[in-house]
N, C-alpha and C positions, 0 to 999 in steps of 0.2 A: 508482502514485500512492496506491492504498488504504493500502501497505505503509509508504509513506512518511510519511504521514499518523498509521497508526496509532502509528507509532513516534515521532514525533514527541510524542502525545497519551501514551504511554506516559513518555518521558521526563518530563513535564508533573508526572502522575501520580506515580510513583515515585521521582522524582529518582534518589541517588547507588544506589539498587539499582539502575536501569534502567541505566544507564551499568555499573556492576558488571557484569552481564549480559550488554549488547552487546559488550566488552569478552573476558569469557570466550567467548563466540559468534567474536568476532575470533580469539581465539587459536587457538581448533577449527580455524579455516578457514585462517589462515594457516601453520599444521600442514603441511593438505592442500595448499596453493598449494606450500611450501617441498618437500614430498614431488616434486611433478609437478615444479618447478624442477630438482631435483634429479636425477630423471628421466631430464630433457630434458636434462642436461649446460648447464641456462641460469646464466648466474655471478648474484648478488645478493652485497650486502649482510652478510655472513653475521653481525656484529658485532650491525645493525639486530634479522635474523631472531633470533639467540640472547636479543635484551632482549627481544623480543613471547614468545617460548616458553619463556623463563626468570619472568618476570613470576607475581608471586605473587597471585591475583584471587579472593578468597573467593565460594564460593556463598552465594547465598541463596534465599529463597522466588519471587524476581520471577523466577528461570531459566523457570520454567514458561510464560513468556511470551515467552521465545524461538520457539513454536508459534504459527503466525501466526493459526491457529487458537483459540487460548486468548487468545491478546492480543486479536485484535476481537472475541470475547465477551466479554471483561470489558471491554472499552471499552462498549459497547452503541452506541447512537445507529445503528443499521441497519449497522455497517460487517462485521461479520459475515458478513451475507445478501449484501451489496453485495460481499466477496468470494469468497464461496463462488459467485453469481450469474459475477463478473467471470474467474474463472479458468476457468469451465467454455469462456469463450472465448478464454480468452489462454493456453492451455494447449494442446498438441496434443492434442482429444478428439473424438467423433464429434460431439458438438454444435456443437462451432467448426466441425468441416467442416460440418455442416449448415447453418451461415451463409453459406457462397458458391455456394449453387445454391437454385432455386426450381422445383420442376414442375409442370406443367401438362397438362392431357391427354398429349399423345403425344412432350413435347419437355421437356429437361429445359435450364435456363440456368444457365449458369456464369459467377459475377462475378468481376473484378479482387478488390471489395472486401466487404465481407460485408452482409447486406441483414436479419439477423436477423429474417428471414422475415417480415418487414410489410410494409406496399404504403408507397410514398412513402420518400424517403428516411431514410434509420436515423438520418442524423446532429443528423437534428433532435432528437431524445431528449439527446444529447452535450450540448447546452451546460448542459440541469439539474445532470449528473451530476458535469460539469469543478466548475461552482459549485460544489454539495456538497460537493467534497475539497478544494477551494481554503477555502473558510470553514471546513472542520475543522481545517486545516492554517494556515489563518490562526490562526484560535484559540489554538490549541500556542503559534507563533512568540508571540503576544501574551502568553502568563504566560509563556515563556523570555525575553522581552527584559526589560531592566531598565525600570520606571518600567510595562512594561505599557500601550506608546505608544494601542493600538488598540481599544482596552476598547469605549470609546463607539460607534466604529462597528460593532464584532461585534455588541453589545449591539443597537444600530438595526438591526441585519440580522434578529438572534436574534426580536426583539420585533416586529418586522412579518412574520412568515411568511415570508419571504422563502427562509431555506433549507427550509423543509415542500415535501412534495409539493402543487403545484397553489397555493403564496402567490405571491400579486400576481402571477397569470397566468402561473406559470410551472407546465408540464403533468407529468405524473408521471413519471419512467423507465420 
């Protein structure tokens, strides 16, 4: 969601560089898909595959933001942290494993689901955070759609605290 988010806000931002961009990224990638197809003896397209990798897409300076890393820093607004935070568990790492077990004296617990090592359920933290990406990703859609139907309501969200940590009762991540 973060990635989705950013890149939508990236588009926003950069306009026809960021499409430029995403576009050359496309082309990387469908390289590598048409290699494995190829591979694998799977038939495509190949008319399709030759316009994607014949396709003439200049660089420019916004490539640098292919790095999902350099796009939510230069985006700012916390999505940085919020992913650097968000992968260490969505990621195969020892900290995600350390999300499904809790010990205790002499007995160690293993959950289905992960417990991010607090007492009380984790999922309560979840609706702050859904919001978050949903209002930054609203925001995007709102200067990409024509006329900029949702101005007003981002605007009443932005203006009352609402997406802050802890506005209008809602508790931090």
């Amino acid at each position: 969601m973060i990635e989705y988010v950013a890149h939508l806000q990236w588009l926003v931002r950069d306009g026809e560089d960021a499409v430029d961009s995403m576009n050359k990224a496309h082309q990387f990638k469908h390289a590598g898909l048409r290699k494995a197809a190829d591979d694998g003896g799977y038939k495509y397209d190949p008319e399709a595959a030759d316009a994607v990798r014949d396709a003439v897409i200049p660089s420019n300076p916004a490539n640098q933001y292919l790095q999902m890393n350099a796009l939510a820093k230069s985006l700012g607004g916390g999505l940085f942290e919020s992913y650097v935070g968000e992968t260490q568990l969505s990621h195969a790492t020892l900290t995600a494993a350390g999300c499904f077990y809790r010990e205790s004296d002499d007995t160690i617990e293993l959950s289905l689901t992960p417990t991010y090592g607090i007492d009380g359920d984790p999922m309560e933290a979840s609706p702050y955070m859904a919001f978050f990406f949903l209002f930054f990703g609203m925001i995007a859609f709102n200067d990409l759609m024509v006329g900029s139907p949702w101005t007003n309501e981002c605007e009443h969200y932005e203006n009352n605290n609402v997406t802050k940590p802890g506005g209008h009762g809602q508790s931090s991540p």
